[in-house]
N, C-alpha and C positions, 0 to 999 in steps of 0.2 A: 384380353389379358388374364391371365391365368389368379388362381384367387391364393394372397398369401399363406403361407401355412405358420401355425404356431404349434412350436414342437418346445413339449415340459419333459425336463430333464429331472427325474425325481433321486434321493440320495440313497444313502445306506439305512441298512437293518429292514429293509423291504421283502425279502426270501418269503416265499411261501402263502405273500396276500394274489389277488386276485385283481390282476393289472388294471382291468376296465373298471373296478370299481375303485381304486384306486387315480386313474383318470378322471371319473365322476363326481371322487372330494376335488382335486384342484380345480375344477371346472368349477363347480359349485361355490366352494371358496372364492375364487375370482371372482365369479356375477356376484357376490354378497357384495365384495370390497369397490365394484363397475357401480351398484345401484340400478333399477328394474330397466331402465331405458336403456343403458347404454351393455347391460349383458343379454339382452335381445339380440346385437348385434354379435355375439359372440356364435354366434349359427350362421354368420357368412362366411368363415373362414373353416376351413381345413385343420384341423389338432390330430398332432401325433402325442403318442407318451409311449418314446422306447424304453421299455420294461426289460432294467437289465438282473432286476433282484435276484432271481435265483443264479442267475450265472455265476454272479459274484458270491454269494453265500456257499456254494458246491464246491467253488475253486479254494476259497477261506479256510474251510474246514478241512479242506485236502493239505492246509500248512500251517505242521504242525511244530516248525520251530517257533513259530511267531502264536505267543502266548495272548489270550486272550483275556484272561482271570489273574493279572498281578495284584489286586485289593489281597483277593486270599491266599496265592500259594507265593508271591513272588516270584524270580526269574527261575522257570526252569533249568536241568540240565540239559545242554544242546542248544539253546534259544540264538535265535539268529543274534550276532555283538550289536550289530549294525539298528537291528529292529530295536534293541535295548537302548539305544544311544537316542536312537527319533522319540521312543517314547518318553525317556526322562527328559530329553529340549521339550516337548511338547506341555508334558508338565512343569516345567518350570515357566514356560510361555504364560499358560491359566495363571500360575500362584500369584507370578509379579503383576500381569494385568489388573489380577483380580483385589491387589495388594494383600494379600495372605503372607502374616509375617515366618519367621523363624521360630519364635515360640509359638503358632498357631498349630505349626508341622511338628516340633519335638513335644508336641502332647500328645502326639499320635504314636510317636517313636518310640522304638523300646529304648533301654541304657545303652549305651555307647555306642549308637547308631554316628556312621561316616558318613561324610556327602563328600560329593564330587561323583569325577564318571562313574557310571553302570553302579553307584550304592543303591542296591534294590529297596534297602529299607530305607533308605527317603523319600526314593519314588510311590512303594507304598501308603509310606505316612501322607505326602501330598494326597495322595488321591483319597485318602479317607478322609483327609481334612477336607477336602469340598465334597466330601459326602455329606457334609455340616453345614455347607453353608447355603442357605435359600437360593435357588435359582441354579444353584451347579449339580454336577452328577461325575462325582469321581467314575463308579460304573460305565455310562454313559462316555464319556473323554476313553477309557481307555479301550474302549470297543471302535469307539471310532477313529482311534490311533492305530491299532490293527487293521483294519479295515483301507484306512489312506493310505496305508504303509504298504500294505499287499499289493494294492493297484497298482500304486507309483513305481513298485524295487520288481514286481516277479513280469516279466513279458509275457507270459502265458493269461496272465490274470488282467495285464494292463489291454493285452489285444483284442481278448473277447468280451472287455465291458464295452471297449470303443468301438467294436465292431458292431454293437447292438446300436448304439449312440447315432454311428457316422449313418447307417441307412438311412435314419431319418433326415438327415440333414442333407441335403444334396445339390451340387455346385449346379450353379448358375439358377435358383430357386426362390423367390425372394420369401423371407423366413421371418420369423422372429422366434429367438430362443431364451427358454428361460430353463436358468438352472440353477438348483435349493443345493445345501450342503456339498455332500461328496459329489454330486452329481451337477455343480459348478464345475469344479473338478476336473472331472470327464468330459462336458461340455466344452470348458477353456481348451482342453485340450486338442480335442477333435477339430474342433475350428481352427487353431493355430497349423492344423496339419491338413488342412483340407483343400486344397487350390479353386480357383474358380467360383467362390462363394458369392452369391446376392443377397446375405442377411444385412436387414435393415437396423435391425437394435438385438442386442443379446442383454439380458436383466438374471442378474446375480443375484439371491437373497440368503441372507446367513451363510454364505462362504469364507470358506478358510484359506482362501489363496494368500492374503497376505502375514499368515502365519508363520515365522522363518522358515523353521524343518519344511516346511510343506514348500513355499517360494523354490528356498532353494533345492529340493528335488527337482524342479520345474526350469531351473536355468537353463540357458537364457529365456529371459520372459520377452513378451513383444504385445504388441494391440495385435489381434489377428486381422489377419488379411484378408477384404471380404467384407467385413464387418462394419455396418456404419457408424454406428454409435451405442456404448457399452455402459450400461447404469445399474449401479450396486447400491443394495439397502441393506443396512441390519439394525437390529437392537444391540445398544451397547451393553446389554445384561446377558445376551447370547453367548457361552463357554464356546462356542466353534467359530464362529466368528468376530475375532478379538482386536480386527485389527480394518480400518476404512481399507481400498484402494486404491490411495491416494499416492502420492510421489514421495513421501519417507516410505511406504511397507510396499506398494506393488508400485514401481518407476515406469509408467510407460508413456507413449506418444500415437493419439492424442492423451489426453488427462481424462480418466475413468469420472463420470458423474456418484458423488456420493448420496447416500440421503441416508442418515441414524437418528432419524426420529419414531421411527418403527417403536410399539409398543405391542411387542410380541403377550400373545395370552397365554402360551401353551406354557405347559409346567417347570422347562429351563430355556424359556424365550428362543428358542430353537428351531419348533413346527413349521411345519410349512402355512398351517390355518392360520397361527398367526404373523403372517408374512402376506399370503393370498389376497385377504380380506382385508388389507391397510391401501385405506382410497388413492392416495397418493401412487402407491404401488405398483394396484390394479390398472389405474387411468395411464400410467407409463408404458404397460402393457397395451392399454387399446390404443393408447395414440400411434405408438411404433403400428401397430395392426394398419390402422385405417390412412394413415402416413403411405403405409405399405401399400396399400390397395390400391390409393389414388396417384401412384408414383407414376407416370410414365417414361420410362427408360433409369437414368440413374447411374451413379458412379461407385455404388457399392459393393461390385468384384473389383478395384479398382483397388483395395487394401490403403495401408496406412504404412 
């Protein structure tokens, strides 16, 4: 029997590091969150990490209707309408989560700032207001709203993040995937589109799939097919991950395993280190592994 493969799906703002060492923190991360015994065994298996950072940062920068700096200049002349519409749902997705009131945002506004569609200066004031507040990053949110918005809207940009992705993942294989941030994303994706699949578990942390704007890009949603069993974690302090995947935010069949006890350390609960190294987490990753290992035969190209 051929030896399961664990392929990490990593997210945005990655361009320019150095893939294998990169590889090396989530590895490292995991055996922290396994404990010394059981990330011993993380040398039986096969790990991928399709490294898709620079593709996606080369393609980013190449579009330049789709602003990346609304904190300081607000909406450009020419900016995609479309991109302006994702980024203010998106921001008001954070404020109300986050309960950030009306007056928290018109301290930020100048005088006679409008709200409603495309008011650049609400959207700004929002984003400077969780510049304030501990654990958010106006900055942060709207980089990474460019960035989901690119992959999702331009085919150029959506094919060749997925075409780095789908190598790794290959039908009839038995797998386990794990995909952080944007690179959930990518991952839900690729699977949902991929026939013939034998992944055992796919494990989601700090994803944004069931954030409306982003959902519904994604319509119609489904469990992919292929896939045995799909378990998401987040921190509820996480600004990218705002929402469980549960049956109000992401509807599907079977019903996603939740777990938001996560007590992310990194500086807007966000990191993958702190996701990695949360035991519960790690242990869901070895058991899908070793599940995997000792499977003989199985009904997971068999979809949902």
């Amino acid at each position: 029997m051929s030896v399961p493969v664990l392929i990490l799906v990593h997210g945005r703002s990655q361009g320019g590091k150095d893939a294998s060492e990169l590889r090396r923190v989530w590895l490292d991360t995991l055996a922290a969150g396994l404990g010394r015994e059981r990330a011993a065994s993380l040398a039986d298996f096969e790990v991928r990490f399709p490294y898709y950072g620079d593709v996606l940062d080369g393609l980013v920068s190449e579009t330049r209707s789709v602003p990346g700096d609304v904190i300081a200049r607000g909406a450009p002349v020419g900016a995609d309408p479309r991109f302006l519409q994702f980024q203010q749902e998106m921001a008001e997705e954070v404020r109300r989560r986050r309960g950030i009131t009306d007056e928290q945002i018109l301290d930020e506004a100048p005088d006679g700032i409008e709200r409603g569609p495309l008011q650049w200066g609400w959207v700004q004031a929002i984003l400077r207001t969780l510049e304030k507040v501990p654990g958010l990053s106006g900055d942060m949110l709207q980089r990474f709203t460019r960035d989901v918005y690119i992959y999702l809207e331009r085919d150029q940009v959506h094919e060749a993040v997925n075409d780095v992705v789908a190598e790794a993942i290959r039908p009839g294989e038995r797998a386990v995937v794990v995909g952080h941030s944007l690179g959930s994303v990518v991952a839900y994706d690729v699977l949902r589109r991929t026939p013939g699949l034998a992944v055992s578990a796919f494990c989601t942390v700090g994803s944004p799939l069931a954030v409306r704007p982003i959902r519904e890009k994604l319509d119609p949603i489904g469990f992919p097919a292929g896939v045995g069993q799909w378990f998401n974690a987040y921190d509820e302090r996480d600004a990218v991950a705002l929402y469980p995947l549960d049956h109000d935010n992401f509807p599907v069949q079977p019903a996603i395993e939740n777990f938001n006890a996560v007590q992310n350390g990194t500086d807007n609960a966000h990191g993958i280190i702190g996701y990695l190294n949360n035991a519960v987490v790690a242990n869901r990753i070895w058991d899908a592994l070793t599940d995997a290992k000792g499977a003989s035969g199985g009904n997971e190209g068999e979809g949902h």
